[in-house]
Backbone as a ProteinNet text record, in pm:
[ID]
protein_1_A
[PRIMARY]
XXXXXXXXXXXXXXXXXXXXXXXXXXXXXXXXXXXXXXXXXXXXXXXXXXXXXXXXXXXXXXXXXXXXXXXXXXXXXXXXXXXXXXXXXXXXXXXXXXXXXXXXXXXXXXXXXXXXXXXXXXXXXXXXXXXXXXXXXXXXXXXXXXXXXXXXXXXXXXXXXXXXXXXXXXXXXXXXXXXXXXXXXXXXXXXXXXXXXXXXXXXXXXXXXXXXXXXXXXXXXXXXXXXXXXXXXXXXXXXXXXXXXXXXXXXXXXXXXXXXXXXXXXXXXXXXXXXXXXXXXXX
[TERTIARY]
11031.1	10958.2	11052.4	11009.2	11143.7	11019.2	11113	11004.8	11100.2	11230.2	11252.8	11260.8	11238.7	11257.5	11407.4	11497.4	11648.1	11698.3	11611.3	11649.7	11686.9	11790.1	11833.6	11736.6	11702.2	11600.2	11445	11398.1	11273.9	11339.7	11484.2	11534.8	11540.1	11581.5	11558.6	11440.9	11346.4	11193.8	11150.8	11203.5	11160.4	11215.8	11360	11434.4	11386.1	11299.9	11213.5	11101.6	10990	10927.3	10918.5	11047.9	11037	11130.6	11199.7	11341.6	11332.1	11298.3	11329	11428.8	11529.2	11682.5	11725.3	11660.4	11656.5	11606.6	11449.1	11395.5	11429.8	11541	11590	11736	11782.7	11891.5	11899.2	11774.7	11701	11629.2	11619.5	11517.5	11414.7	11309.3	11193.3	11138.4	10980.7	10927.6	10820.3	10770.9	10681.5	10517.6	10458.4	10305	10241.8	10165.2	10112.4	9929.7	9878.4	9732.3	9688	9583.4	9586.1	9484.8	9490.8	9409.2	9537	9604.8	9757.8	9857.1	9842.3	9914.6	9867.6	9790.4	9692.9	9738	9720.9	9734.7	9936.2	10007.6	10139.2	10167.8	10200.6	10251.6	10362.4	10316.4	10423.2	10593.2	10642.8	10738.3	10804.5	10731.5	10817.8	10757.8	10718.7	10737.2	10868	10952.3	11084.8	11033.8	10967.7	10995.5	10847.5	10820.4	10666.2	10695	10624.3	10602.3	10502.6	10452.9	10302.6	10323.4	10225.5	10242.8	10135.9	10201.7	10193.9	10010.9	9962.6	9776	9717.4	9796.2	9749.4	9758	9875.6	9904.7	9813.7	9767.3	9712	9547.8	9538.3	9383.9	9345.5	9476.9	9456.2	9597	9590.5	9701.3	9721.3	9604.5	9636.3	9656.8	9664.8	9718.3	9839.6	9941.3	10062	10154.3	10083.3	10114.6	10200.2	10210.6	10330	10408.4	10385.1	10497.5	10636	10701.3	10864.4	10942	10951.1	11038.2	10938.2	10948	10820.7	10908.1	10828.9	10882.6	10783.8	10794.8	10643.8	10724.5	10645.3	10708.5	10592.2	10644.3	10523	10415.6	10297.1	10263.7	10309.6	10361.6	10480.8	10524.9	10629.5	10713.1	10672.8	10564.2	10516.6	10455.1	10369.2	10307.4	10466.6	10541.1	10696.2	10744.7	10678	10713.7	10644.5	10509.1	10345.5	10416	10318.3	10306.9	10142.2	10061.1	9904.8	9907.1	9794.7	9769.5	9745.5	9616.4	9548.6	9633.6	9730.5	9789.8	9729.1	9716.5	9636.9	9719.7	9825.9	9877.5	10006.4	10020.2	10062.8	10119.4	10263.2	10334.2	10436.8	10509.7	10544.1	10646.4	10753.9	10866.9	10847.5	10811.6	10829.1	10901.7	10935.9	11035.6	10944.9	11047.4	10995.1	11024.2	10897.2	10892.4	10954.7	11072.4	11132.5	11039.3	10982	10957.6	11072.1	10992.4	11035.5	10919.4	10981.6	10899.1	10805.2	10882.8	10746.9	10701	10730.5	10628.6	10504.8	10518.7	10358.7	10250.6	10287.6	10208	10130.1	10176.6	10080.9	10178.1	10049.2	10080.9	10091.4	9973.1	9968.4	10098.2	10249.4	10313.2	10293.7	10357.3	10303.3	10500.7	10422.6	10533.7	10530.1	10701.1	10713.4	10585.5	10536.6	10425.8	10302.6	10298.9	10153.4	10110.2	9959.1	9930.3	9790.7	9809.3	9683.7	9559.8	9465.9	9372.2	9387.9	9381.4	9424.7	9355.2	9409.4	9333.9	9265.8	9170.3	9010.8	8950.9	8977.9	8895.5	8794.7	8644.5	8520.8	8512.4	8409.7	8345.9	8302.2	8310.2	8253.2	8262.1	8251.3	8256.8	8367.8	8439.8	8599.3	8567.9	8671.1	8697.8	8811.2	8906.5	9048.3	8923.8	9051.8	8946.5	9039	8941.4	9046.9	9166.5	9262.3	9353.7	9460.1	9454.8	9551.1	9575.7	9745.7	9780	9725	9655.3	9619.1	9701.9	9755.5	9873.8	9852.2	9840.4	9870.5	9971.7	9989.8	10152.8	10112.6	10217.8	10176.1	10339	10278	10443.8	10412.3	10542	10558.4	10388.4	10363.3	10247.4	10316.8	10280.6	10288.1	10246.7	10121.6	10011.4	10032.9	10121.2	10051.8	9951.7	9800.3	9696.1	9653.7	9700.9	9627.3	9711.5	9882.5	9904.9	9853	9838.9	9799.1	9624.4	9533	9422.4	9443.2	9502.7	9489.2	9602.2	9652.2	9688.1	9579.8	9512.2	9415.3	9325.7	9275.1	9161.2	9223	9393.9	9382.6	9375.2	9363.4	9346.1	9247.4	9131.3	8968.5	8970.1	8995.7	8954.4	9034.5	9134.8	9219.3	9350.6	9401.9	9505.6	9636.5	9698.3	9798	9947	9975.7	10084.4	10041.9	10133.5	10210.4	10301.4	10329.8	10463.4	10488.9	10565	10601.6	10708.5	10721.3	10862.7	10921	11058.1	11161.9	11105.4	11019.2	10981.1	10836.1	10810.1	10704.8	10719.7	10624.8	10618.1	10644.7	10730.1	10772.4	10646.2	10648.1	10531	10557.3	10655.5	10660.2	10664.6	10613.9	10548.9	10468.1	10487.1	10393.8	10229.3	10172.5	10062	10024.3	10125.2	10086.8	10068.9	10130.7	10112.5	9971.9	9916.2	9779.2	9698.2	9690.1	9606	9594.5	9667.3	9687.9	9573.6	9583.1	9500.1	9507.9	9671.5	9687.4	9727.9	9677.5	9723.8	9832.2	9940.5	10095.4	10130.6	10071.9	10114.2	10130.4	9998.1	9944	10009.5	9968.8	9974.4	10160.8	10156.7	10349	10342.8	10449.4	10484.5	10629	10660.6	10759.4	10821.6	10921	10975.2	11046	11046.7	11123.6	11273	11377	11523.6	11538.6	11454.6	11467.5	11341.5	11286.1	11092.5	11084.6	11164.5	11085.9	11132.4	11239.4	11264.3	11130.7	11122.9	11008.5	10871.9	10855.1	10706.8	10717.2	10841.4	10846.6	10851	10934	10932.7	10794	10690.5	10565.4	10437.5	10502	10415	10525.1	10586.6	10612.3	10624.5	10560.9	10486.4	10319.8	10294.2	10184	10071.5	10144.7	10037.8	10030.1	9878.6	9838.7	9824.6	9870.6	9929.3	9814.7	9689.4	9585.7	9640.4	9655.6	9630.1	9525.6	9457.9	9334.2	9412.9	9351.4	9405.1	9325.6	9318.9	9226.1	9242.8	9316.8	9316.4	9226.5	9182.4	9139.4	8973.6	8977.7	8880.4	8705.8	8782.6	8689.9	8690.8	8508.4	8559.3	8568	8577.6	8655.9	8592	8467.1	8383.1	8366.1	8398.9	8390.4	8506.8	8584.5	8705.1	8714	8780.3	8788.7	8917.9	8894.7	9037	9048.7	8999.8	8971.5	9171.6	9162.7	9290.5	9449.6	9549.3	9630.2	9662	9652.5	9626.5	9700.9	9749.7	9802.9	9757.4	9712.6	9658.4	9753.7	9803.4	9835	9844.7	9882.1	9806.1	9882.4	9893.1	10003.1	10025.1	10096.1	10102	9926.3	9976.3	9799.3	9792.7	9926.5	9892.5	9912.3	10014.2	10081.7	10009.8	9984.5	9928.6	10060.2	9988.9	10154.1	10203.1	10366.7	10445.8	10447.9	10466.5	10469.8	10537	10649.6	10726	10659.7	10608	10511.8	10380.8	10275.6	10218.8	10217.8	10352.8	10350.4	10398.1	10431.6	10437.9	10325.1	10154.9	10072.8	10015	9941.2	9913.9	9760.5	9709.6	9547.5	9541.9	9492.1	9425.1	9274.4	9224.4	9101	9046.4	8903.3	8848.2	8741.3	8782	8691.7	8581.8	8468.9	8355.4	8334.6	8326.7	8289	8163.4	8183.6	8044.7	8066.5	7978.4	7994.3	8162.8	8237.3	8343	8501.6	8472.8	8583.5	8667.6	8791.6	8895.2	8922.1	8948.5	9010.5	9008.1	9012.1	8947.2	9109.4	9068.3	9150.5	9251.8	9353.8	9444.8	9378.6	9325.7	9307.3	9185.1	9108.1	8969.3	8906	9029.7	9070	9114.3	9229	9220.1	9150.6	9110.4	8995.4	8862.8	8823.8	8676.3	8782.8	8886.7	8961.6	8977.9	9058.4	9039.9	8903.7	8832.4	8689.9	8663.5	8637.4	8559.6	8604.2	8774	8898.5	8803.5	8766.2	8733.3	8601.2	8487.2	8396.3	8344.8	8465.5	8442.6	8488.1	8609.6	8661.8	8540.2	8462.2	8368.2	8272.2	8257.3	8154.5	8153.1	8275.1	8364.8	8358.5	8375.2	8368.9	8248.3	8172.1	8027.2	7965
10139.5	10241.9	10356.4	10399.3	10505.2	10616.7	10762.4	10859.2	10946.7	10978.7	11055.6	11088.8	11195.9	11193.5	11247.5	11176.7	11216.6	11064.2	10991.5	10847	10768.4	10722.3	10689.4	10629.4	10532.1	10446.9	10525.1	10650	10770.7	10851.9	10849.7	10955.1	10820.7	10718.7	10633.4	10633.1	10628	10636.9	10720.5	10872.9	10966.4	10974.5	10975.2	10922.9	10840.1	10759.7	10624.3	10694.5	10740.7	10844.2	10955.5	10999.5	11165.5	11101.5	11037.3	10975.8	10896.2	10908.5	10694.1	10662.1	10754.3	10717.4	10609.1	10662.6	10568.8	10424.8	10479.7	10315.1	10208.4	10299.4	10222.5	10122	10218.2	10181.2	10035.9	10120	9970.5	9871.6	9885.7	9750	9799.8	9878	9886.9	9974.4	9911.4	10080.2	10095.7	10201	10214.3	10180.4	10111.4	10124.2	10143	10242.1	10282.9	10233.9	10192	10160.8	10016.3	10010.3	9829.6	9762	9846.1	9758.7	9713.1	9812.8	9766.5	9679.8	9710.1	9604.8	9469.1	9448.6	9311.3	9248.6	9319.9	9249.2	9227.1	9262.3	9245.3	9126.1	9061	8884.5	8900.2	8785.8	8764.2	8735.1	8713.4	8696.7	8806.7	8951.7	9087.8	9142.5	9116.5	9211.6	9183.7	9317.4	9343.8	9363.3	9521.6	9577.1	9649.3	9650.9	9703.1	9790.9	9892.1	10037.6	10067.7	10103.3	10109.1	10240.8	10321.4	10395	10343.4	10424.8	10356.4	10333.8	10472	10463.5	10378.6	10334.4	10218	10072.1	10043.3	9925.1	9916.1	10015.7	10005.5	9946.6	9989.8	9991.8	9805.6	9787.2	9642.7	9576.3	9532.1	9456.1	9327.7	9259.3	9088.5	9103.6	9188.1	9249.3	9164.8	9236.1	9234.4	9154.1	9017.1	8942.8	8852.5	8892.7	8736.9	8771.2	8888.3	8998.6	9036.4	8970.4	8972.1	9099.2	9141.6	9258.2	9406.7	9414.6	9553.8	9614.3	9773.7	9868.7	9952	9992.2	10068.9	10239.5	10286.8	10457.1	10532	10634.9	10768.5	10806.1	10828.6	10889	10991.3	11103.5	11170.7	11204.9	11110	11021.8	10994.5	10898.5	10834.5	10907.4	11050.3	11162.5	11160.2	11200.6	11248.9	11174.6	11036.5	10970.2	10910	10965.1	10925.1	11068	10982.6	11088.9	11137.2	11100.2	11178.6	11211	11315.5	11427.3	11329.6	11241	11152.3	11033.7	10967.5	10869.9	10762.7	10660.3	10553.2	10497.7	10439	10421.3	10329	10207.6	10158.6	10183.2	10124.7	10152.5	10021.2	10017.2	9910.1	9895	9849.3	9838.2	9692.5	9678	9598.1	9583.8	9484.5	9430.3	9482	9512.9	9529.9	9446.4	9478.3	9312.1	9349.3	9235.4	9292.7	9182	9288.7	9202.8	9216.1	9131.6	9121.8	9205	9214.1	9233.4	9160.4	9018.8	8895.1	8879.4	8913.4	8870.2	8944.9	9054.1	9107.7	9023.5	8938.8	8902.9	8783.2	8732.6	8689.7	8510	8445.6	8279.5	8239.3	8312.3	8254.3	8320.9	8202.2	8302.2	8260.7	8380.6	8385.9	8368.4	8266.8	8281.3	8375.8	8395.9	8477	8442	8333.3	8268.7	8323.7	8343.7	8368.6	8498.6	8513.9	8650.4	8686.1	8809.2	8881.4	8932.1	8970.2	9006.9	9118	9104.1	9243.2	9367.4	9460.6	9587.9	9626.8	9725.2	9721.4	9646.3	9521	9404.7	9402.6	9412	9445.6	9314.4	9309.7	9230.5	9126.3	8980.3	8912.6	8729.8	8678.4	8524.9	8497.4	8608.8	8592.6	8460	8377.6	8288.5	8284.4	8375.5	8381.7	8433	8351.6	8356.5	8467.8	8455	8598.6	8556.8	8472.8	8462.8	8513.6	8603.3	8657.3	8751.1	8816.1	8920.3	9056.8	9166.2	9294.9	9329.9	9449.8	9505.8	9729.6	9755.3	9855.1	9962.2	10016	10112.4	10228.9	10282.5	10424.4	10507.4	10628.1	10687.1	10848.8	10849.1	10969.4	11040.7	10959.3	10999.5	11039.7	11146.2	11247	11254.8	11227.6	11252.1	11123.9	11136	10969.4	10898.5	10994	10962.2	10902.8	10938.3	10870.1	10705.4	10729.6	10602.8	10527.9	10533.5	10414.4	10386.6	10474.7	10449.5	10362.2	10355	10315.5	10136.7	10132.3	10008	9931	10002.5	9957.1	9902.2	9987.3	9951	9840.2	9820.9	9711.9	9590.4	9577.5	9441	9398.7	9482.7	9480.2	9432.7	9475.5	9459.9	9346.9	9255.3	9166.8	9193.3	9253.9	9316.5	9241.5	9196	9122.7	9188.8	9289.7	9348.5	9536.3	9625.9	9740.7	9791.2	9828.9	9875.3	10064.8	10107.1	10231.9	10266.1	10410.9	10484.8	10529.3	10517.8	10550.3	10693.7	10815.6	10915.5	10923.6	10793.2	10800.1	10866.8	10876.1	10898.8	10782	10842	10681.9	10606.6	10449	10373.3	10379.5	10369.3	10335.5	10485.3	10597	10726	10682.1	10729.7	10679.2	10731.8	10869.1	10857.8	10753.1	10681.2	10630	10501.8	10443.4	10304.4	10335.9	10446.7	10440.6	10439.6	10475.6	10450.8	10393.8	10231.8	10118	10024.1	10068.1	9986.7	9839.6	9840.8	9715	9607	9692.5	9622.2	9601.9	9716.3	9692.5	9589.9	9478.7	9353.9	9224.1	9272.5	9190.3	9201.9	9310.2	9367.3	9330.3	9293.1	9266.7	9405.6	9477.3	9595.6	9608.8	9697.1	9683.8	9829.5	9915.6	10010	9992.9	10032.5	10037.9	10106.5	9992.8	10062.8	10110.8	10048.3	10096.2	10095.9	10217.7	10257.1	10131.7	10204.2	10150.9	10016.8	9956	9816.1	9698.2	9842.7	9678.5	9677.4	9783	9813.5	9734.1	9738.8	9673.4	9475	9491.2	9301.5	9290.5	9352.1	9321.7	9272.1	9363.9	9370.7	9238.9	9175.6	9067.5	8964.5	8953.1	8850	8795.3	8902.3	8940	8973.9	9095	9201.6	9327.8	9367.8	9485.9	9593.4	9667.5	9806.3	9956	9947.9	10034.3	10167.5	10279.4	10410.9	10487.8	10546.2	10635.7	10785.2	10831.4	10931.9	11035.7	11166.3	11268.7	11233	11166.1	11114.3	10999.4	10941.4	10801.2	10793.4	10747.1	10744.1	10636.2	10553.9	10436.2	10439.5	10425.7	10422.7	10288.7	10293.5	10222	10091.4	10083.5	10004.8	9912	9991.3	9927.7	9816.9	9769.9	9711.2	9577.3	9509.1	9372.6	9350.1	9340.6	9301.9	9166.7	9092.5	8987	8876.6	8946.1	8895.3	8975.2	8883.8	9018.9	9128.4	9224	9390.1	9465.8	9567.2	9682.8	9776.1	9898.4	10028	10109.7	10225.9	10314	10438.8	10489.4	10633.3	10684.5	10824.4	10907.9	11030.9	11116.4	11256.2	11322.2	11365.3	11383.9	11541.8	11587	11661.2	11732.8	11626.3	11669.8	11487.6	11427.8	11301.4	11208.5	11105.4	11032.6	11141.6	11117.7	11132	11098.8	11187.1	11091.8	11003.5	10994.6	10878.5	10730.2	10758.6	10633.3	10591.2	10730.1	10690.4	10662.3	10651.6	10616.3	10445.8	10391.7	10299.7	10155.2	10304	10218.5	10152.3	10027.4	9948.3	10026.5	10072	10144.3	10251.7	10373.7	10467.5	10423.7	10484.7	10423.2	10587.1	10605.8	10727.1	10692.6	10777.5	10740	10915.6	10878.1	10954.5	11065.9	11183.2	11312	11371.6	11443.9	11582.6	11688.3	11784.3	11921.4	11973.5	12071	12131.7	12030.9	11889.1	11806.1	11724	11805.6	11690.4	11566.1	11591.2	11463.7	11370.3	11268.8	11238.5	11245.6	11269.2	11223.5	11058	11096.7	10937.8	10838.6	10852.7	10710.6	10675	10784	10764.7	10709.8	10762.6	10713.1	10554	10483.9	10382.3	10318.4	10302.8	10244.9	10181.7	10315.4	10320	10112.6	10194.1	10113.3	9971.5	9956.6	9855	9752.1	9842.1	9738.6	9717.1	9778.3	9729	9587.3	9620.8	9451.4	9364.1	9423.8	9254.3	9305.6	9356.7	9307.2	9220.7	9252.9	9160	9034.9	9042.5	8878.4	8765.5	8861	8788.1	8738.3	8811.5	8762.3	8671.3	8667.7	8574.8	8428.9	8443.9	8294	8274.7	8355.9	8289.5	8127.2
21688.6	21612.6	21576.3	21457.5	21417.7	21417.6	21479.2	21513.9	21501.8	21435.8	21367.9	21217.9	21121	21012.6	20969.9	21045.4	21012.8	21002.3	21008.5	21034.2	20889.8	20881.1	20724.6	20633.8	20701.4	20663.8	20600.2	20664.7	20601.3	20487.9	20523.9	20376.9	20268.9	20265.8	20189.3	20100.3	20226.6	20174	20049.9	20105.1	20067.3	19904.2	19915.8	19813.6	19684.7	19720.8	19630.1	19572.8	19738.2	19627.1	19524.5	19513.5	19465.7	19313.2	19325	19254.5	19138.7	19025	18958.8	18943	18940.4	18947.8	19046.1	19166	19331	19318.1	19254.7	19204.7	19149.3	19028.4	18953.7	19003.8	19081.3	19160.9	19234.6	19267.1	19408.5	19344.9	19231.8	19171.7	19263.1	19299.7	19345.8	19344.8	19351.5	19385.2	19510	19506.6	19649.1	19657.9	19700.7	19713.5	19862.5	19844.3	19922.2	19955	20060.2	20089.1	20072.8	20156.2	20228.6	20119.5	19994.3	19894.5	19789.8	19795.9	19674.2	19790.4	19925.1	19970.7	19985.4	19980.4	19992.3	19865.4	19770.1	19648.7	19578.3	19639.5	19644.8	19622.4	19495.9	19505.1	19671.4	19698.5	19843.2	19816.3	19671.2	19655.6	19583.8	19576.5	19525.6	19663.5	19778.8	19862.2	19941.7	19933.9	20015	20134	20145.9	20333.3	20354	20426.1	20536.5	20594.8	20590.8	20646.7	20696.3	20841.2	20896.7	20998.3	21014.8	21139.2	21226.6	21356.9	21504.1	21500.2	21429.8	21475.5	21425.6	21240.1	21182.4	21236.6	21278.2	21377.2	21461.8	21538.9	21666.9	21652.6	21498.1	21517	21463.2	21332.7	21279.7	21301.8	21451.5	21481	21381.7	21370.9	21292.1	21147.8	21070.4	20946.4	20942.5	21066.3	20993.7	21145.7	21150.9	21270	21200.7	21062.8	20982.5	20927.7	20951	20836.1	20936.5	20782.3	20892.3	20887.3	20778.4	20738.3	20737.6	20891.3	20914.5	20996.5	20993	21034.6	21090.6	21218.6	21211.6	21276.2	21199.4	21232.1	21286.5	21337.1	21464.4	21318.9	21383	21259.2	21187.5	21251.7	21186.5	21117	21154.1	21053.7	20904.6	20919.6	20789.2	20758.1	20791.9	20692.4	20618.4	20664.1	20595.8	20466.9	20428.6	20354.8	20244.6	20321.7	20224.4	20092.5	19995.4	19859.3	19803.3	19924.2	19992.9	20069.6	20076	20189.5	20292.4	20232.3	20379.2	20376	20412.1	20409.1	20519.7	20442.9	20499.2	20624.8	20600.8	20686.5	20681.3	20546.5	20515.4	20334.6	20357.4	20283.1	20259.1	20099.5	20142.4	19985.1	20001.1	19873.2	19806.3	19675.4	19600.7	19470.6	19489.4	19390.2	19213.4	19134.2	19015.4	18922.3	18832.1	18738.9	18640.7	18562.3	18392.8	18318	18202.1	18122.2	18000.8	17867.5	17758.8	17630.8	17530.8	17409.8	17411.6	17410.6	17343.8	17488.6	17596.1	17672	17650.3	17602.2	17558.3	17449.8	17437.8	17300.1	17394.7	17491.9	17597.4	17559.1	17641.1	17625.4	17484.3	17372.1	17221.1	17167.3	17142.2	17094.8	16930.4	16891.8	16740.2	16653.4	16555.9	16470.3	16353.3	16260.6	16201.1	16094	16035.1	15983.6	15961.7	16141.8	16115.4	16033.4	15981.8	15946.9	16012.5	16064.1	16070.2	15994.9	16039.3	15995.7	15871.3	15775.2	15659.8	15674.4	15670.3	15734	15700.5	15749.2	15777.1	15720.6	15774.6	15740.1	15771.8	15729.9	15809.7	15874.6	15973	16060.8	15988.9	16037	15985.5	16053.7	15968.1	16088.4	16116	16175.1	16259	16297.4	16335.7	16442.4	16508.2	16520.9	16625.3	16750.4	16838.2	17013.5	17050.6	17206.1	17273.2	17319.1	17286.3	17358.5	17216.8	17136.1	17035.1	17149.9	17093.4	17112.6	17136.7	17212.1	17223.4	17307.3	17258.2	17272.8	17303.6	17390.6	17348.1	17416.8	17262.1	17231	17265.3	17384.4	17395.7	17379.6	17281	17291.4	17327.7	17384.5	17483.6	17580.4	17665.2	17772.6	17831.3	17930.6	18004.2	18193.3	18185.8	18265.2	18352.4	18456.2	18507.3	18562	18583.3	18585.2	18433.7	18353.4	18207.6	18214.4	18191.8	18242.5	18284.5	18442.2	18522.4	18493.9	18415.5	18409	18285.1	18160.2	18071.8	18099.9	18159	18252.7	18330.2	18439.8	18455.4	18381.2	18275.8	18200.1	18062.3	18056.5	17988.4	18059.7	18204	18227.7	18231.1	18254.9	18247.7	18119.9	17994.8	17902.5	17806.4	17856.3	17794	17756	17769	17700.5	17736.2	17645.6	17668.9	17738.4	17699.3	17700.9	17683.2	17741.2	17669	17675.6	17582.7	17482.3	17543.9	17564.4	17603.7	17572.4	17471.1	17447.1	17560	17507.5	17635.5	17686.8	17633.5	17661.2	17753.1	17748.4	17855	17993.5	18073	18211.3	18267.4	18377.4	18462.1	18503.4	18513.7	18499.5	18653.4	18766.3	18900.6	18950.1	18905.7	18965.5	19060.4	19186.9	19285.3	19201.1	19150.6	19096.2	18990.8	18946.1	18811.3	18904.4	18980	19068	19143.3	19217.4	19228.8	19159.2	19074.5	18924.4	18888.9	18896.1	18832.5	18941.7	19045.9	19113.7	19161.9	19132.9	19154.4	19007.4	18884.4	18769.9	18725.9	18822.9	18781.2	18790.5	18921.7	18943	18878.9	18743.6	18664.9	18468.4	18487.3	18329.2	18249.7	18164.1	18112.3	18054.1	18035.3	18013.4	17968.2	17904.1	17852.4	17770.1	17836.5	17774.5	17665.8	17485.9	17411.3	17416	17390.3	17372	17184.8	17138.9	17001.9	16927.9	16905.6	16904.7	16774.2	16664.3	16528.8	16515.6	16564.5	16506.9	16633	16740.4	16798.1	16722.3	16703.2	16637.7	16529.7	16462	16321	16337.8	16466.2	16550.1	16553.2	16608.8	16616.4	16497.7	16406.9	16232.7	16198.8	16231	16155.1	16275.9	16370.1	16413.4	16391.4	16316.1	16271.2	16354.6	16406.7	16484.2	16431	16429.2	16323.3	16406.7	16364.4	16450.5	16381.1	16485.3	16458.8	16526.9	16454.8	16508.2	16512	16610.8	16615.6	16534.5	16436.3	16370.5	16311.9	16301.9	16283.8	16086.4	15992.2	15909.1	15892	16022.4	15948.9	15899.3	15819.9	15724.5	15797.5	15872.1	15889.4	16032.7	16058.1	16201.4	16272.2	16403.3	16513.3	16499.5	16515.3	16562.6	16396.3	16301.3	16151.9	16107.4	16244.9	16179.5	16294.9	16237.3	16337.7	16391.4	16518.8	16602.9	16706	16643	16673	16651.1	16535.3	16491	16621.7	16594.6	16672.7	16644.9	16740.2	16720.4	16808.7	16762.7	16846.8	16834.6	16911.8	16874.7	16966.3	16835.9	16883.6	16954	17083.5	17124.6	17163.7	17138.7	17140.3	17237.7	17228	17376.7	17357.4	17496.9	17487.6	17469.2	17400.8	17323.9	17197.2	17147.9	17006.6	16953.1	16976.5	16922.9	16930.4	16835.1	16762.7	16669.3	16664.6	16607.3	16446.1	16370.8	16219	16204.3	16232.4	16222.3	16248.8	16408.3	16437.7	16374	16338.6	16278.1	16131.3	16061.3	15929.5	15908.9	16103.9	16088.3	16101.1	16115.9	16150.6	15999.7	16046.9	15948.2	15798.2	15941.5	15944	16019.7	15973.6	16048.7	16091.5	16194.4	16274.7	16313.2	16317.6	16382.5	16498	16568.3	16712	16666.6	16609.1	16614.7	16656.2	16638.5	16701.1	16725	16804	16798.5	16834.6	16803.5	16859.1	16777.3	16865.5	16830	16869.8	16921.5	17039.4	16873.4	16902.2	16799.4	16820.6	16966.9	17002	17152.8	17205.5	17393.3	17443.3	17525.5	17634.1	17580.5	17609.8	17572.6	17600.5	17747.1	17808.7	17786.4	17782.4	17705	17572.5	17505.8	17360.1	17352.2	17468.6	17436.8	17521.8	17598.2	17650.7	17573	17520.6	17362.4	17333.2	17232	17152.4	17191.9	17329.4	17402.6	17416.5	17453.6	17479.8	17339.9	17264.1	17125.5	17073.8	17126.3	17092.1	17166.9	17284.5	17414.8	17334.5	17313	17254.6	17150.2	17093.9	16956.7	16991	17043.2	17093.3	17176.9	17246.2	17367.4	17279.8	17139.5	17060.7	17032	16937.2	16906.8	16971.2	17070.2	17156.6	17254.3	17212.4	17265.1	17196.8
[MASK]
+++++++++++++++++++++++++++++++++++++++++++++++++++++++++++++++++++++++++++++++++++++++++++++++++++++++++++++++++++++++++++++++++++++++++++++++++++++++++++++++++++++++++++++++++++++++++++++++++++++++++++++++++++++++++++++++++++++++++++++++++++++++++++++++++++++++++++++++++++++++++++

């Protein structure tokens, strides 16, 4: 048991949480609590972190687990990134994706074409297994992050796309937020914004922006076909640049005096309406 916090191995720790430089270093990042550790593929977990009260209380947890460490409680307050720290902690390997791994299993050739924009509703027949994609540039907040991660796996989402200006996705807040979807979701930081966005529109994926310009609303357009929607800082929006590279402007509805939702709120709406229509779709 390690029960000092001078011990190389807790500055390590500490190092991972506060750091992405560290993360990045290490190929890993940190998860914390026995619902994100449970769900850990068994082949990106590196190393196990438990304190002594947690051990004590659920010994058969961690009766197979080879690469453990158990520290004073202490200690592991010293290394948690919550007040109430559960008790368990634990380094996993991080996943690389690709571009095209976002576009999911259906890969798409230069060939195909999408749905033509604001194409109204109608006897679609692409199933849900097209491309939904969504692009977020420069987020901030890593509670919006990891919620809008979350809520694309709920809702189908094949992939997302993130400017190099994003918030780190392995922020210990943004990994609780995810709920476990980091494990799942393909993701993918841009090294060059406009030529992937532009790789994407000529695989033939239609690149929707929610925009205080757009004319038509959300629910008036079909995304049945492959789709990307765009969402931008949550508080300067998209960028012109990006949004002059969208296909369609889209409006998410108002009332009262409110311009604009919340990012994640915003794609979420956006998100589900995609899996609604798709579920229709293949009823």
């Amino acid at each position: 048991m390690i029960t000092s916090t001078s011990n190389p191995q807790v500055k390590q720790l500490q190092a991972l949480q506060k750091k992405a430089k560290e993360r990045e270093c290490e190929d890993v990042f940190v998860v914390e609590g026995i619902k994100m550790y449970r769900e850990v593929p068994k082949d990106k977990l590196v190393y196990t972190y438990v304190s002594e009260s947690f051990r004590k209380k659920n010994p058969s947890i961690f009766n197979s687990v080879e690469k453990l460490t158990e520290l004073s409680d202490r200690v592991f307050e010293s290394v948690s990134d919550t007040k109430t720290p559960q008790g368990v902690l634990c380094l996993v390997r991080r996943n690389h994706y690709t571009l095209q791994d976002l576009i999911g299993e259906n890969r798409l050739g230069p060939g195909h074409h999408g749905a033509a924009a604001l194409e109204p509703m109608s006897g679609e027949t692409i199933g849900r297994g097209e491309p939904l994609i969504a692009i977020l540039e420069n987020l901030q907040d890593p509670g919006n992050l990891g919620t809008i991660m979350r809520t694309a796996e709920g809702a189908g989402v094949t992939g997302i796309l993130m400017s190099q200006d994003c918030v780190d996705l392995y922020n210990p807040k943004v990994i609780r937020s995810t709920m476990g979807s980091i494990y799942r979701i393909p993701f993918y930081y841009s090294q060059d914004w406009e030529r992937d966005l532009n790789w994407l529109k000529q695989q033939g994926v239609r690149l929707y922006a929610a925009h205080l310009e757009g004319k038509t609303y959300y629910d008036k357009v079909s995304y049945c076909a492959p789709t990307a929607f765009l969402i931008g800082n949550e508080s300067r929006g998209l960028t012109q640049e990006t949004a002059a590279l969208a296909d369609a402007y889209i409006q998410i509805p108002m009332c009262g005096q409110v311009e604009s939702l919340n990012a994640a709120i915003a794609a979420s709406i956006l998100m589900y309406e995609a899996n609604r229509q798709r579920r229709s779709m293949s009823v």
